[in-house]
C-alpha positions as CSV (number, residue, x, y, z in Angstrom):
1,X,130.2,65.9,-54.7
2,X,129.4,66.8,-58.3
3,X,129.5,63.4,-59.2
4,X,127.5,62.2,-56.7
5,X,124.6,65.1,-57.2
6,X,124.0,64.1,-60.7
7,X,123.9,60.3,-60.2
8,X,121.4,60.9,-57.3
9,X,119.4,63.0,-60.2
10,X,119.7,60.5,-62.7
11,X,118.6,58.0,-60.6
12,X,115.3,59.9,-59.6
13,X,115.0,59.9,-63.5
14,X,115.2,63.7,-63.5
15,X,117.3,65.8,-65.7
16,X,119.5,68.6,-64.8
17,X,118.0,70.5,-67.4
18,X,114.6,70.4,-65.8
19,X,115.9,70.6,-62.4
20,X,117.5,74.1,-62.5
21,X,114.4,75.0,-64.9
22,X,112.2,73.9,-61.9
23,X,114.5,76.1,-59.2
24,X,114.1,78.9,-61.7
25,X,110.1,78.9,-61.4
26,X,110.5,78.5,-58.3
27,X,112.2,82.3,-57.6
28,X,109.3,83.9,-59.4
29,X,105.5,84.6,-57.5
30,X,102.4,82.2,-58.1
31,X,101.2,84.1,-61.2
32,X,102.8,83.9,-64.7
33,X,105.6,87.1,-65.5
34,X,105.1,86.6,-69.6
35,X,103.1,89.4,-70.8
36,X,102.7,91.6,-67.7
37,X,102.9,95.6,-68.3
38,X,105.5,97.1,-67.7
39,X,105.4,99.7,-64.6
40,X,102.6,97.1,-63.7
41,X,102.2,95.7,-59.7
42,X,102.5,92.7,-61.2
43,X,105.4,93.5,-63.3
44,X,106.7,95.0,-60.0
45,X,106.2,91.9,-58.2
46,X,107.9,89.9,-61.0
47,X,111.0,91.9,-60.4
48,X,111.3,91.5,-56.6
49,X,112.2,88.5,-55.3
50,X,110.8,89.1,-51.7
51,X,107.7,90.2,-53.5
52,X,107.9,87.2,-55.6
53,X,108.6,85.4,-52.4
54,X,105.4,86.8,-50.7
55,X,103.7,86.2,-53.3
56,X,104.3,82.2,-53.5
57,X,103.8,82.2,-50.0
58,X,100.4,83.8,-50.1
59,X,99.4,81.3,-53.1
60,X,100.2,78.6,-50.5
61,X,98.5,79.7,-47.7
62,X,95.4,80.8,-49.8
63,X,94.9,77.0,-51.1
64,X,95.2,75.8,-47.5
65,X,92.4,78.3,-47.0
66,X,90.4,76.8,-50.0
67,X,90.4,73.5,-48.6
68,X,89.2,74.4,-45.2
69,X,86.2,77.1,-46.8
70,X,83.5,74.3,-47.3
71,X,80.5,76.9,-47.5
72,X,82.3,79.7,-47.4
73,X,84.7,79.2,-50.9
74,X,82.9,81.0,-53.4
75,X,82.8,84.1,-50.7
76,X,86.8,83.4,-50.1
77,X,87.4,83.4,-53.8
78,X,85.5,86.7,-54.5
79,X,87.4,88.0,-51.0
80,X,90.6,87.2,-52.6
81,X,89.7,88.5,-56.7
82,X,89.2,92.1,-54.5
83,X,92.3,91.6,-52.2
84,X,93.8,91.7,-55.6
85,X,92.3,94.0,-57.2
86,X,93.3,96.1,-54.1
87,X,96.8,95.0,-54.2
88,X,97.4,96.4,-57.5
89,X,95.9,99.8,-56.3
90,X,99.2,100.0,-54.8
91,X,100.8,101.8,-58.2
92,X,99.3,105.0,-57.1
93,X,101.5,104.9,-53.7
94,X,104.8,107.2,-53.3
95,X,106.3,103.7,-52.2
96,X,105.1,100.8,-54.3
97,X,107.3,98.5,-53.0
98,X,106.0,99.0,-49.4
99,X,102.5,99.0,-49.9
100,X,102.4,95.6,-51.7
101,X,104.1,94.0,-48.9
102,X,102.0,95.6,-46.3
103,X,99.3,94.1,-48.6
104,X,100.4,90.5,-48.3
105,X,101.2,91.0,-44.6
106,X,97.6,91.5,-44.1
107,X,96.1,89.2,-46.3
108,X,98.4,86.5,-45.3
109,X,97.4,86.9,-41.4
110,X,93.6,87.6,-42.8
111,X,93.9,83.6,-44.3
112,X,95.5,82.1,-41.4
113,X,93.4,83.6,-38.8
114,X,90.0,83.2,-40.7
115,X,90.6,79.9,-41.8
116,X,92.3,78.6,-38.6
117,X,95.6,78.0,-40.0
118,X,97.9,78.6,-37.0
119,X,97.2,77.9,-33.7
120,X,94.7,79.7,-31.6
121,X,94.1,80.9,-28.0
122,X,90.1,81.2,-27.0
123,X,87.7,82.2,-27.6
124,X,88.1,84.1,-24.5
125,X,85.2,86.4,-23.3
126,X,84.7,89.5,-22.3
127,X,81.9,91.0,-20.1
128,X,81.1,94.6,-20.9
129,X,78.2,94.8,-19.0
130,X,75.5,96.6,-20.3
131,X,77.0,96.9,-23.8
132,X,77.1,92.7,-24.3
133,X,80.1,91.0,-24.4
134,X,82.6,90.1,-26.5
135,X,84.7,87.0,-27.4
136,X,88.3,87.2,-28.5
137,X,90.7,84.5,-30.5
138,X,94.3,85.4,-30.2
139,X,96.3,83.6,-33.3
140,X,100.3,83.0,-33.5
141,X,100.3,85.0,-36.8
142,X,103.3,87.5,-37.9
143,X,102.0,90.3,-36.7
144,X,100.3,88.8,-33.5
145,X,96.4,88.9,-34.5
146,X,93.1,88.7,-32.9
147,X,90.1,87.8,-34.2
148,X,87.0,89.5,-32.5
149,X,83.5,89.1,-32.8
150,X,80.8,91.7,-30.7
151,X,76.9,91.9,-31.6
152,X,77.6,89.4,-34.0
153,X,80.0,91.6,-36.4
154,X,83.5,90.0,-36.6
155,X,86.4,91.9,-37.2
156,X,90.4,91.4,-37.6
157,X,92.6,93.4,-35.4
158,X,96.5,93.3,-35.9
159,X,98.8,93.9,-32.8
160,X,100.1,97.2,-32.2
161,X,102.9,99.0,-30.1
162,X,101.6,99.2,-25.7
163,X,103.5,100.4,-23.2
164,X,101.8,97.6,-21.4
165,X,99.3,94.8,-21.8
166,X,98.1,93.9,-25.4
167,X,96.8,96.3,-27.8
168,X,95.2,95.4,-31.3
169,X,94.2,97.3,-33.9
170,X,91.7,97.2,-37.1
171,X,89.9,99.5,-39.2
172,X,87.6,100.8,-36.9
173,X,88.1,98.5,-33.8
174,X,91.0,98.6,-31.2
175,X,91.4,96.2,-28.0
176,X,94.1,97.1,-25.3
177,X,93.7,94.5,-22.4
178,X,95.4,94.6,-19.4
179,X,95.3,92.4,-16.3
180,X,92.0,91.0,-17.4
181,X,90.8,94.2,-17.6
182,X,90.4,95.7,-21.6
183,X,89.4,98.6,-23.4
184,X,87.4,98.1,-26.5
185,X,86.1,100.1,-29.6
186,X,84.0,98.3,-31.7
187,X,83.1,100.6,-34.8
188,X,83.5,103.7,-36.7
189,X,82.9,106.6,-33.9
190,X,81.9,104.1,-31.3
191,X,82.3,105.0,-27.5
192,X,85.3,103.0,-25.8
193,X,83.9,100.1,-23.5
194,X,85.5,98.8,-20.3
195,X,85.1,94.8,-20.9
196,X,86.0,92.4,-18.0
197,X,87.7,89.0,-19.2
198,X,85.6,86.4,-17.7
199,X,86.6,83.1,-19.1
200,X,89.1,81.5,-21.5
């Protein structure tokens, strides 16, 4: 089988030199270790391979997001130079470790959804009578996300732990719907609506 692997190599005209120096760049994250502080997030990140992993994966997903911006790339690239820049804010945590991930974890469902890089469910509307409506896309992200949009201010909510129906939650927004029927904060200090789902 050894044999066999390096003619196969050979034949593709590559070396196994440059091979196991390619699977080697490949362990590390997007961004070049050389030169990084030490005690860094980056030099954290450089050191952990699911970080490292999260990382690549983010890099990925971020370029897919590029390419589908049209308008809106020079806003995503100044989105993403703070998302990093907030990332490595993450040295002042008690757990460093766990706060970069939960960092990627939301900018990584933050790309997909915004950019429409998994699959979708809506919009689907809700009446709330008096207070407008709203319209809700539900996206196939890990976490489950929603993407929400109410008097024309859009927001991210991530799904959260129910006892029943579907609750999200954001920064200052939460949505728990249940047979049709949902509960909806939209803003810092807002009053909590009662929304009807009438279409999607």
């Amino acid at each position: 089988m050894i044999f066999s692997h390096r003619m196969l190599l050979a034949s593709a005209g590559l070396s196994l030199l440059a091979v196991a120096a390619h699977a080697s760049s490949q362990e590390g994250p997007s961004f070049k270790c050389s030169g990084q502080t030490q005690g860094s997030i980056e030099d954290l990140i450089c050191h952990n391979p699911d970080l490292a992993t999260q990382d690549r994966n983010l890099a990925a997903t971020y370029d897919a997001a590029l390419k589908k911006a049209g308008s809106r790339a020079k806003s995503l690239k100044a989105e993403q130079r703070g998302w990093i820049k907030g990332r490595d804010e993450c040295w002042k945590s008690d757990d460093k470790q766990a706060c970069v991930q939960d960092a990627y974890r939301q900018r990584l469902v933050e790309l997909q959804a915004g950019y429409g890089l998994v699959k979708g469910t809506g919009p689907v509307t809700f009446d709330c009578g008096q207070d407008g409506s709203l319209d809700a896309t539900f996206f196939q992200t890990e976490p489950a996300s929603m993407l929400g949009t109410y008097k024309g201010q859009q927001s991210l909510l991530l799904i959260a732990q129910s006892g029943s129906g579907a609750r999200y939650q954001g920064a200052n927004e939460s949505f728990w719907e249940h047979q049709g029927e949902a509960r909806v904060t939209w803003g810092y200090g807002a009053k909590e609506l009662t929304c009807k789902k009438t279409s999607g």
